[in-house]
C-alpha atoms as a printed R data frame, in Angstrom:
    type eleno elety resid chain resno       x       y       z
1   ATOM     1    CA   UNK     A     1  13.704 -34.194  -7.252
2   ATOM     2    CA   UNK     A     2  12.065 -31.245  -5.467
3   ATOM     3    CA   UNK     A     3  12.885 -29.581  -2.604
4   ATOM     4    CA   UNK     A     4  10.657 -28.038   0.094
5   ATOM     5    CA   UNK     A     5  12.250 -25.111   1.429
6   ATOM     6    CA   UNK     A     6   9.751 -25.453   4.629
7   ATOM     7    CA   UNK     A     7   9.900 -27.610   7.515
8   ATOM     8    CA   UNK     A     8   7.117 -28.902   7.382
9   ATOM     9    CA   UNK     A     9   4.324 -29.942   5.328
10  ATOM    10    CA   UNK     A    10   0.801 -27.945   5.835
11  ATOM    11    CA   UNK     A    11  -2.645 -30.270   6.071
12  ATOM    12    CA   UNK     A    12  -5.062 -29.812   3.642
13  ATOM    13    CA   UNK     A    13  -7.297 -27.819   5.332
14  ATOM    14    CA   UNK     A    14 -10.901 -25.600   3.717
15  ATOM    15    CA   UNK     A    15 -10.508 -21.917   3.837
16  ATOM    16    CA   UNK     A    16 -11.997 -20.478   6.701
17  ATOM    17    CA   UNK     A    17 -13.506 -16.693   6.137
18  ATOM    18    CA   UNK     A    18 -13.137 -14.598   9.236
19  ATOM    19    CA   UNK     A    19 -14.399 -11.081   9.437
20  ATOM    20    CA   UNK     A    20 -12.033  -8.571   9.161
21  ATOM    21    CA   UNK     A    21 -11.092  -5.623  11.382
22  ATOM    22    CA   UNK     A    22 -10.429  -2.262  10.983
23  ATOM    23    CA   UNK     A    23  -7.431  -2.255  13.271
24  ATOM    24    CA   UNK     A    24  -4.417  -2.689  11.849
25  ATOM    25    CA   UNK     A    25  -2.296  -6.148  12.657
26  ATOM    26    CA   UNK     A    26   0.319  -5.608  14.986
27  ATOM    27    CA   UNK     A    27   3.419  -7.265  14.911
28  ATOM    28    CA   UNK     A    28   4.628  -8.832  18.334
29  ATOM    29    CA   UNK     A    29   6.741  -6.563  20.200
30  ATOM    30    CA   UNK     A    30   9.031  -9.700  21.175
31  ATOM    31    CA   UNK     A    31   9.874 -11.668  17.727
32  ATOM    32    CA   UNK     A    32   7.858  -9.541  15.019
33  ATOM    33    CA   UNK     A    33   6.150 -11.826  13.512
34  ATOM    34    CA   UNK     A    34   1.987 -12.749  13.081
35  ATOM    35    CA   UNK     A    35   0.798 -16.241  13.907
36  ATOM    36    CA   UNK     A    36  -0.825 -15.966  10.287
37  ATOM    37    CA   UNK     A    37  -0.589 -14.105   6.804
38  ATOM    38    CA   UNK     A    38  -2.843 -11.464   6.454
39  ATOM    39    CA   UNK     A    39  -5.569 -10.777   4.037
40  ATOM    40    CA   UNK     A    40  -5.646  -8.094   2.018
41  ATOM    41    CA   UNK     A    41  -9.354  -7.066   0.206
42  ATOM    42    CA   UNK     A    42  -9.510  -4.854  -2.916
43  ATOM    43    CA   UNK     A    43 -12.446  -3.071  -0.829
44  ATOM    44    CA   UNK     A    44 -10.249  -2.752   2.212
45  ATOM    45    CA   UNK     A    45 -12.210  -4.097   5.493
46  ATOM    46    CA   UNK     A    46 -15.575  -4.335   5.642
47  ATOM    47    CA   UNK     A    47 -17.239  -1.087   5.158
48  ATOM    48    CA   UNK     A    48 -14.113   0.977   4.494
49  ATOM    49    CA   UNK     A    49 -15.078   1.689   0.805
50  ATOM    50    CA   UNK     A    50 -17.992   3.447   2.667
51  ATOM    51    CA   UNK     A    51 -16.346   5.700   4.808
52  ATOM    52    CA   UNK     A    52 -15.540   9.691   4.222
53  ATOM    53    CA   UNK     A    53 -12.930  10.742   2.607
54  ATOM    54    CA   UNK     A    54 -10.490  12.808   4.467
55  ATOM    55    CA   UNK     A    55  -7.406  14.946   4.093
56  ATOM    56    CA   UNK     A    56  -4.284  12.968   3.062
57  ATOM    57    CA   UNK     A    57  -0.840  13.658   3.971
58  ATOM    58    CA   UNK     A    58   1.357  15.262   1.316
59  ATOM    59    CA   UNK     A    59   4.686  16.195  -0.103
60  ATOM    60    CA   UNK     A    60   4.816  19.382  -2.037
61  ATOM    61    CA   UNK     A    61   1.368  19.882  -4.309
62  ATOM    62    CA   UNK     A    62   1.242  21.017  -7.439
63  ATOM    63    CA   UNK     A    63  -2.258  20.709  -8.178
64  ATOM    64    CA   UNK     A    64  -5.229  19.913  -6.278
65  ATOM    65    CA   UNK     A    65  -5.964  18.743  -2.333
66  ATOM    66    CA   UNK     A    66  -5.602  14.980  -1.782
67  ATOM    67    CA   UNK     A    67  -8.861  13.303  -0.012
68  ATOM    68    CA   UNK     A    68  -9.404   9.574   0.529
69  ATOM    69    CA   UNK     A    69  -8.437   6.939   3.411
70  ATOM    70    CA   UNK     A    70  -5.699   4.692   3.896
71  ATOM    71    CA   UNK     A    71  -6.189   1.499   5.713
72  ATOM    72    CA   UNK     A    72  -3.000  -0.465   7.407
73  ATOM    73    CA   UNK     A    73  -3.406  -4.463   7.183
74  ATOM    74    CA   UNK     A    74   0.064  -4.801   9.148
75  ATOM    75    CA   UNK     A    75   2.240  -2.229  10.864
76  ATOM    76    CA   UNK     A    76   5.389  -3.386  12.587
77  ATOM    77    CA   UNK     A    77   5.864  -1.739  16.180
78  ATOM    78    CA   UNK     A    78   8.740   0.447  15.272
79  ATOM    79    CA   UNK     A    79   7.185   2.013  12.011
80  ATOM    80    CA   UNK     A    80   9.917   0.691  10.065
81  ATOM    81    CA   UNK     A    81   7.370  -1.742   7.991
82  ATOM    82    CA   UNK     A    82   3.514  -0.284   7.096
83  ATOM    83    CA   UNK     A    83   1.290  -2.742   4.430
84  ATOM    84    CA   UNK     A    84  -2.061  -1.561   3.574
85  ATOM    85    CA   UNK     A    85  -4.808   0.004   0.914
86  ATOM    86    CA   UNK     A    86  -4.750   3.377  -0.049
87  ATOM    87    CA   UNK     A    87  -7.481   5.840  -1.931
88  ATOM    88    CA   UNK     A    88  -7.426   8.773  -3.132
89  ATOM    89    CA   UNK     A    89  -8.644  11.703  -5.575
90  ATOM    90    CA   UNK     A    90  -7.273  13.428  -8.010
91  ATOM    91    CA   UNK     A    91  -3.663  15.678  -7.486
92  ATOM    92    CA   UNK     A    92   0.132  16.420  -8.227
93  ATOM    93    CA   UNK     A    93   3.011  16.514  -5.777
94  ATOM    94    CA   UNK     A    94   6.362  16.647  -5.761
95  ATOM    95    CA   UNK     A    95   8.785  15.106  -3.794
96  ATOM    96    CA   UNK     A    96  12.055  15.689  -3.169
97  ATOM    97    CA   UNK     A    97  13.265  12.518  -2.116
98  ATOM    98    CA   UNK     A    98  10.364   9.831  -1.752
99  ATOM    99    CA   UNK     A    99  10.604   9.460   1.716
100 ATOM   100    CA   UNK     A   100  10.628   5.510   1.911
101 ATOM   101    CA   UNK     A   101  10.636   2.462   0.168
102 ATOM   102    CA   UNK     A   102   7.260   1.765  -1.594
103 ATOM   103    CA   UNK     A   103   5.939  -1.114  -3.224
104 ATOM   104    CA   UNK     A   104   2.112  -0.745  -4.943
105 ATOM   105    CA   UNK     A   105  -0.156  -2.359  -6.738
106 ATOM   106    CA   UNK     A   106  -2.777  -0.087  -8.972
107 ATOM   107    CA   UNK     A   107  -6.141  -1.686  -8.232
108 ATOM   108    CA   UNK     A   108  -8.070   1.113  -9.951
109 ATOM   109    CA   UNK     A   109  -6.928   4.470 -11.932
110 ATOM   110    CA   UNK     A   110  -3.570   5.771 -12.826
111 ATOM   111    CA   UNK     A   111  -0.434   7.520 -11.959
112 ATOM   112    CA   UNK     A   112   1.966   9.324 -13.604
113 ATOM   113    CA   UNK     A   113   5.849   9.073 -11.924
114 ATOM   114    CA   UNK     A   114   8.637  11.612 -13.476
115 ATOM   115    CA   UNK     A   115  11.936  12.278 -12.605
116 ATOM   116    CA   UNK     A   116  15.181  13.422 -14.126
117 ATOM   117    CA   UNK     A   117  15.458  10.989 -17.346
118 ATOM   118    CA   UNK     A   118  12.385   8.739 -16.011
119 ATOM   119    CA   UNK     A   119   8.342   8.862 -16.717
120 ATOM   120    CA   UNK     A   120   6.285   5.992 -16.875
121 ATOM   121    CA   UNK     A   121   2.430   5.647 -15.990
122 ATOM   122    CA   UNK     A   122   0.820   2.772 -14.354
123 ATOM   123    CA   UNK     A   123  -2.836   1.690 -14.487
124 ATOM   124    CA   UNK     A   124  -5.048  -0.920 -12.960
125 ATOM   125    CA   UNK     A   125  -3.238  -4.059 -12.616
126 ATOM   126    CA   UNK     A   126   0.532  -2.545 -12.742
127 ATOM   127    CA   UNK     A   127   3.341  -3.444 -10.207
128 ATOM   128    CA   UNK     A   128   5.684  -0.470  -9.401
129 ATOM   129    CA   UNK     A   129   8.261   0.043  -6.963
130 ATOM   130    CA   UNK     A   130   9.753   3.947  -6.079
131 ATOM   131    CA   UNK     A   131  12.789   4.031  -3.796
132 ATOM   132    CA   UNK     A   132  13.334   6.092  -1.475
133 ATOM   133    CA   UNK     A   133  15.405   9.567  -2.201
134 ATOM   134    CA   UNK     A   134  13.732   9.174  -5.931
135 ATOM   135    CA   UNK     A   135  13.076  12.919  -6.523
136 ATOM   136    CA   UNK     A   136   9.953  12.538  -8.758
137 ATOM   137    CA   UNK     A   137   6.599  14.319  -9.527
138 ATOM   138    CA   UNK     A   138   3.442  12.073  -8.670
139 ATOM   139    CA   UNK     A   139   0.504  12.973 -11.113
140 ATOM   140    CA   UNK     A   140  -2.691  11.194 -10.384
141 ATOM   141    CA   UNK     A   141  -5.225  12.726 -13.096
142 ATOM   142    CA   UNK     A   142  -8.419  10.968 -11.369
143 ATOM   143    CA   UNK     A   143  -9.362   8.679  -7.962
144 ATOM   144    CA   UNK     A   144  -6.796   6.404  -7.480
145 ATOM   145    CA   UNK     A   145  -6.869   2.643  -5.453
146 ATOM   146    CA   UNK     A   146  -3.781   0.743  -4.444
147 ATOM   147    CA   UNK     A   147  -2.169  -1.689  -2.351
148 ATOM   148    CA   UNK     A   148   1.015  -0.846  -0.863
149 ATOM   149    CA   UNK     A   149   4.289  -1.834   0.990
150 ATOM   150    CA   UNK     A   150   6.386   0.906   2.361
151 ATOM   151    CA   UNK     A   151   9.544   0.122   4.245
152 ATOM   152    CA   UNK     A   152  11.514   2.784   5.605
């Protein structure tokens, strides 16, 4: 026998493509929540994978200047919740203490994470998770892509 954990059963319905914005979703103030799920692109939004590069924020760098963009597909009001697509060129940092929660997904290049006892590298298609107060090195020998889910 199975069990729907839903209330209710969703009509078979065709996929609708809408365009996408640049704008991140917002969260209701009131009950936090989106009337729908939200889309994520491996491009980002249209025409993102066009735009300049800029200056990235940082922890501590050990090597090179981070450039790229970082596009939010849902932020909640109070900051606490941030879901996006990230780029970015090559560069070493460290942090002391990861300052979140952070769930990615390599869409293109590689990373290197170390820490005390731990060192693992993840390329295109990996699923990592870093938790926050991790004290770590982040090596990134070339232009990175990701998708990400920080909470914190």
């Amino acid at each position: 026998m199975r069990v729907s954990v839903y209330p209710f059963k969703a009509p078979h319905s065709p996929v609708v493509q809408t365009p996408v914005s640049c704008e991140p979703a917002r969260a209701n103030q009131e009950d936090h929540a989106l009337p729908f799920p939200v889309r994520f692109s491996p491009t980002g939004p249209q025409g993102w994978m066009d735009q300049p590069d800029q200056p990235l924020e940082h922890a501590e760098l050990l090597k090179g200047v981070p450039f790229g963009l970082d596009h939010a597909y849902f932020e909640r009001p109070d900051g606490r919740l941030k879901t996006g697509i990230w780029r970015c060129t090559a560069y070493s940092e460290r942090y002391d203490g990861y300052p979140a929660d952070e769930f990615m997904v390599v869409l293109d290049g590689e990373v290197t994470i170390e820490g005390e006892g731990f060192k693992d590298t993840y390329r295109k298609g990996d699923c990592f998770f870093v938790p926050k107060g991790f004290n770590c090195t982040w090596t990134q020998p070339g232009p990175m892509l990701k998708f990400y889910v920080i909470i914190g």
